[in-house]
C-alpha positions as CSV (number, residue, x, y, z in Angstrom):
1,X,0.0,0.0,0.0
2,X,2.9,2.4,1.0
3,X,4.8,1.4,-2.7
4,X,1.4,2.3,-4.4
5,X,1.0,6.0,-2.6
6,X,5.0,6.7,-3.4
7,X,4.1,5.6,-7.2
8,X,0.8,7.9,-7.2
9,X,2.7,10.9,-5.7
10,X,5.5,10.6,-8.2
11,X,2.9,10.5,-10.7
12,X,1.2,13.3,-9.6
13,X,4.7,14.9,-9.8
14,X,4.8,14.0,-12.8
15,X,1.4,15.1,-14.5
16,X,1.5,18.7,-12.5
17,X,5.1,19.6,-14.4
18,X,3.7,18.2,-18.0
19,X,0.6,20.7,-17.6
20,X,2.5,23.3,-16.4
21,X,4.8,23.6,-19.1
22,X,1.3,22.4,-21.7
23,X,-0.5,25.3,-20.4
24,X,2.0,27.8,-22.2
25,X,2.8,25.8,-25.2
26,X,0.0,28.2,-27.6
27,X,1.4,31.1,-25.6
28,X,3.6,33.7,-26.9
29,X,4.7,37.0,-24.9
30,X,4.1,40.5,-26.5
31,X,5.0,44.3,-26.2
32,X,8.2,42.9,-24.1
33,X,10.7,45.3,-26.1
34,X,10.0,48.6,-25.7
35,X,7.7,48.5,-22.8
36,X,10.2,47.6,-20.4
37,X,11.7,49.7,-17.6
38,X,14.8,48.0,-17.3
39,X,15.3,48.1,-20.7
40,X,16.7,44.4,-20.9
41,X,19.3,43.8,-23.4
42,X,18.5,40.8,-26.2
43,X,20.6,38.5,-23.9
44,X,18.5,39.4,-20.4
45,X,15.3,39.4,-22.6
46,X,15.8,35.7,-24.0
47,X,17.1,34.5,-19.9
48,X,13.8,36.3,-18.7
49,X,11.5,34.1,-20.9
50,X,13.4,31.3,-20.2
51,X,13.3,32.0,-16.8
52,X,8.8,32.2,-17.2
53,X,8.7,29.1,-19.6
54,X,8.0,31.0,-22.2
55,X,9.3,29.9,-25.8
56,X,8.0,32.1,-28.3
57,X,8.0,36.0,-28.9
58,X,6.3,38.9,-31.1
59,X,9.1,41.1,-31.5
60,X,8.0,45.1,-30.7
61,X,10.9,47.9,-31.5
62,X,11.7,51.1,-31.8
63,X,14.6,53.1,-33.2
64,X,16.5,52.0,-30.5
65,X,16.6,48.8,-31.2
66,X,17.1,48.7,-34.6
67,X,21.3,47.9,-34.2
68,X,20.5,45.0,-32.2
69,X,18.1,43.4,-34.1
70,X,20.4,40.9,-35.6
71,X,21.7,40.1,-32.8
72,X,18.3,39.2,-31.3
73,X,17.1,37.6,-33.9
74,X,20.4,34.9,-33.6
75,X,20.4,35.1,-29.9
76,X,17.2,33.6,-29.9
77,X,17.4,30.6,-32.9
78,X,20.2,29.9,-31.0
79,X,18.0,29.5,-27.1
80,X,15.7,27.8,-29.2
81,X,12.7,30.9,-28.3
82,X,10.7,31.2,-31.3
83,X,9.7,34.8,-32.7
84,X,6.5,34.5,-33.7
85,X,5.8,37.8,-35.1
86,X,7.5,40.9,-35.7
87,X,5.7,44.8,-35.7
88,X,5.6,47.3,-38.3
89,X,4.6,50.3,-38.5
90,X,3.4,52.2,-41.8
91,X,3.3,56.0,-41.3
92,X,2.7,58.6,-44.3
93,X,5.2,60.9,-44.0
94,X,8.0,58.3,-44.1
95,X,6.5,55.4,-46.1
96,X,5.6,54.8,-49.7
97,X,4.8,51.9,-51.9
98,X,8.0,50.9,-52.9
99,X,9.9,53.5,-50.5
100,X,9.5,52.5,-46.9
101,X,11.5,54.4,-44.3
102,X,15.0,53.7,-43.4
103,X,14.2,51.9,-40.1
104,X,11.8,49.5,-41.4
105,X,14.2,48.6,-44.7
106,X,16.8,48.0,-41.9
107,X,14.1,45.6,-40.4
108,X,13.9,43.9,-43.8
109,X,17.1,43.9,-43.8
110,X,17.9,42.3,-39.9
111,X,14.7,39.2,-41.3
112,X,17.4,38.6,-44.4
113,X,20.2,38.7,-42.8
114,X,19.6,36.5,-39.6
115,X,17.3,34.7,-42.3
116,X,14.3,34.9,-39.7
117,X,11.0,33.1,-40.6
118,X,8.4,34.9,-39.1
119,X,5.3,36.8,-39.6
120,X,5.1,40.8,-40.1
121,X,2.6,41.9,-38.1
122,X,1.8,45.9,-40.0
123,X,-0.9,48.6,-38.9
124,X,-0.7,52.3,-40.5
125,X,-0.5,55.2,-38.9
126,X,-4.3,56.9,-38.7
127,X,-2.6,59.9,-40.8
128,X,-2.0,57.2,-43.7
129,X,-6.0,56.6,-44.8
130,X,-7.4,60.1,-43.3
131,X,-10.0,62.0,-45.0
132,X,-11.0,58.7,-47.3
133,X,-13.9,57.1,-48.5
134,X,-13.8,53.5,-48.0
135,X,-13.3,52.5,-51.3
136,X,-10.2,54.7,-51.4
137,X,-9.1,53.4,-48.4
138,X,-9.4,49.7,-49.2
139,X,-7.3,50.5,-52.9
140,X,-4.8,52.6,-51.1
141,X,-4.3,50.2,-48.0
142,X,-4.6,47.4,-50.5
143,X,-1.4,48.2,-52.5
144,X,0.7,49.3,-49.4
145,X,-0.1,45.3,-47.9
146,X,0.8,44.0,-51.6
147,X,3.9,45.5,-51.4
148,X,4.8,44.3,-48.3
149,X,3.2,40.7,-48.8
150,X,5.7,40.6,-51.8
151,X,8.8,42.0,-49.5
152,X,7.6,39.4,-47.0
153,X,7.4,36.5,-49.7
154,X,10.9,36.9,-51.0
155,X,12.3,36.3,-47.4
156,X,9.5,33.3,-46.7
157,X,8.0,35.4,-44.7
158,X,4.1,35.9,-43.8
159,X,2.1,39.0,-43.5
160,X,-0.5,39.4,-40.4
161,X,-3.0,42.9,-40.7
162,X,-2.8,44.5,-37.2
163,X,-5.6,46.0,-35.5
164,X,-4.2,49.2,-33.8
165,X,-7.9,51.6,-33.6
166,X,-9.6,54.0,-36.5
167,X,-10.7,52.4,-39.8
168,X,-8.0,50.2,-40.5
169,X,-8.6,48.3,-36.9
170,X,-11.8,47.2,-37.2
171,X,-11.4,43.6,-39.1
172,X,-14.6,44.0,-40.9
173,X,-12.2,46.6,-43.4
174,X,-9.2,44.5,-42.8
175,X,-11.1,41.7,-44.3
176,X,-12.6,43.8,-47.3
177,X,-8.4,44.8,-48.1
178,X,-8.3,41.1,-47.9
179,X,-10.6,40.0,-50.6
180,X,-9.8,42.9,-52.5
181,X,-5.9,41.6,-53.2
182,X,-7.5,38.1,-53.6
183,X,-4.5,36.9,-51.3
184,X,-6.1,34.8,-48.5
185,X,-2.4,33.6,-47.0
186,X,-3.0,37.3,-45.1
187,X,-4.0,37.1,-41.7
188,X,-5.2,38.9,-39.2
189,X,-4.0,40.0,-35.6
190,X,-6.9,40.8,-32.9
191,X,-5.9,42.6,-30.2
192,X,-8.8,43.2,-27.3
193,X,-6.7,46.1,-25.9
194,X,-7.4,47.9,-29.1
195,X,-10.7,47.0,-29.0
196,X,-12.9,48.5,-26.4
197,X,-15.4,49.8,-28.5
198,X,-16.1,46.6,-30.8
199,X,-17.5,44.4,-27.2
200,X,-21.0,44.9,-27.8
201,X,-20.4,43.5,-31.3
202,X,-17.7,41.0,-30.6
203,X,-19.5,37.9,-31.3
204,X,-20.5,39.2,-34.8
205,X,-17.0,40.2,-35.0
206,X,-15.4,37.1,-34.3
207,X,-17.7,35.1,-36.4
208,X,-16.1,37.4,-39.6
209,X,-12.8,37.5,-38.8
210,X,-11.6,33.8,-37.1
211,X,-11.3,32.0,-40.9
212,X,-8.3,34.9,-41.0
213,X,-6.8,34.8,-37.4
214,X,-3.6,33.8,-36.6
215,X,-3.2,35.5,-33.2
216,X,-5.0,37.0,-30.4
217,X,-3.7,39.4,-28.1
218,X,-5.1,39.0,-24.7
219,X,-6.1,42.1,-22.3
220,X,-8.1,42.4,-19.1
221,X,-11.8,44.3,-20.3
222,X,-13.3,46.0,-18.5
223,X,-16.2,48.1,-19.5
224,X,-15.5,51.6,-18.7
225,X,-11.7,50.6,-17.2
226,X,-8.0,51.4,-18.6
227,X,-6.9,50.4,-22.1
228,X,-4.6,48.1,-20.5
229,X,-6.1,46.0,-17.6
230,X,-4.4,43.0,-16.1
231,X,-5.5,39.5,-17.8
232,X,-7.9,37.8,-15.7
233,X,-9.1,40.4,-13.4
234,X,-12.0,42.4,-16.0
235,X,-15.4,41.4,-16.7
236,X,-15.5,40.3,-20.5
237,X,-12.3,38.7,-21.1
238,X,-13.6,35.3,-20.3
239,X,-16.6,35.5,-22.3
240,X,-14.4,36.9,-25.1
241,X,-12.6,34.2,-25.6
242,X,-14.8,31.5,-25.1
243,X,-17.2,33.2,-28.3
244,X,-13.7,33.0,-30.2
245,X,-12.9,29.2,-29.4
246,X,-16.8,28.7,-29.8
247,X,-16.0,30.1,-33.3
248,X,-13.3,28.1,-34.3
249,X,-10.1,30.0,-32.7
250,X,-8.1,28.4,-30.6
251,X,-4.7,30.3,-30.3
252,X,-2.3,31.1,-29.9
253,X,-2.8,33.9,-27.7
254,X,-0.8,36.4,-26.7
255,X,0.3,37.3,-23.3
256,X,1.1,41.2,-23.0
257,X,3.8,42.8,-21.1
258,X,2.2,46.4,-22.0
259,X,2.6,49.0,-19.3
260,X,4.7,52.0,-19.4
261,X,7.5,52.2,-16.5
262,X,7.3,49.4,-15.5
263,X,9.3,45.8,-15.1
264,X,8.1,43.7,-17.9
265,X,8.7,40.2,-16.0
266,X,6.8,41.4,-13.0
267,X,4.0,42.8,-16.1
268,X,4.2,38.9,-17.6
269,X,4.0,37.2,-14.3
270,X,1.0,39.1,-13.4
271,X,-0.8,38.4,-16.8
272,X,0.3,34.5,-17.4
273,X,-1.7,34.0,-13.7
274,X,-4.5,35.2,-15.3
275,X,-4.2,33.4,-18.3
276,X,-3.9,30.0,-16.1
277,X,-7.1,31.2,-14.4
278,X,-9.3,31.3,-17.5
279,X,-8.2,28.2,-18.5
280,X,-8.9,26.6,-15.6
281,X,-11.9,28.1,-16.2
């Protein structure tokens, strides 16, 4: 009897580590770069996920950044941390079809040159489709994305539409720029912290846009409350995402490390506890 209750406690063991490192395996941390206080380096950024059991990244930058992007990019092939994802952002007055700004050709050129197989996650600037009708909109947003899908398919590369607010975030337009290129290898990234006003809609919402997602974003809603609320402690998050895996989505999701001044591992711990309470939900 004693052998058997040893065996069932190492078993137990056992079971507990297995969904502990499961529960994280359609996980990926977000918004870890900039948003960090201590402003890691690429080598304390790749320990600290380690350190969380986290193995996959969406890479966030800014200027900054862009001399260590290489770097990064090798650092972590090389720790065996995937990135998943990385941003860009399209603003008028430095970006054209066929002319982006010097920054994001240098980010081009960091994806060829650490030959990085990822997906470009793009939004525009609200400046870049202001004033427009939608049919403008959708041809002019539809031949920036081309140009980029093509950038991204010479480096075998995938393109993701972001949703970052105004026209362009709601996926109901992201969709029509979709079916406009006829290209339906272009996804779509949903984040709920951009997406406050589109709750009382959301199940609509989701129904449209889940044959196109290939990541969610995950955010504490609250109605009424901050942008950026800690996962697991609002009032619609829950329901959120059981009308997405009730519509077919089923990650990955995103865990966000979004909060200005402040430690992004103590931002990551916060939001993964709330991610293992909905789940055990």
């Amino acid at each position: 009897m004693k052998t058997i209750s040893v065996l069932f406690l190492i078993f137990s063991a056992i079971n507990f580590h297995c969904l502990a490192q499961d529960d994280l395996k359609d996980v990926y941390a977000w918004c870890i770069v900039p948003f960090d206080s201590k402003e890691r380096s690429p080598e304390e950024r790749i320990a600290m996920l380690k350190d969380l059991g986290i193995s996959t990244y969406a890479y966030d930058w800014r200027e900054k950044h862009v001399p260590e992007m290489v770097d990064e990019f090798n650092l972590a092939r090389e720790n065996k941390i995937t990135i998943n994802a990385v941003w860009m952002w399209i603003d008028p007055k430095l970006d054209a079809v066929n002319k982006l700004s010097p920054n994001n050709e240098k980010l081009f050129e960091a994806i060829k040159k650490s030959n990085l197989k990822t997906t470009l996650w793009m939004s525009f600037s609200p400046d870049y489709l202001k004033g427009l009708a939608d049919a403008e909109a959708i041809e002019k947003a539809a031949n920036m994305v081309f140009y980029l899908y093509q950038r991204c398919q010479e480096l075998g590369c995938k393109i993701a539409l972001y949703n970052h607010g105004d026209w362009f975030g709601h996926p109901a337009n992201q969709i029509k720029i979709i079916k406009q290129l006829g290209r339906y290898d272009i996804g779509l990234v949903y984040n709920f912290h951009h997406a406050h006003h589109q709750m009382e809609a959301f199940e609509k919402i989701a129904r449209q846009m889940v044959p196109y997602l290939v990541a969610v974003n995950l955010n504490g809603m609250k109605r009424g409350g901050p942008k950026i609320y800690p996962l697991g402690q609002g009032e619609d998050e829950n329901k959120m995402i059981e009308v997405l895996i009730d519509a077919g989505f089923h990650g990955p999701f995103g865990i966000l490390g979004h909060k200005e001044d402040a430690d992004v591992e103590i931002i990551l711990k916060e939001n993964l506890e709330g991610y293992r309470k909905l789940i055990s939900q």
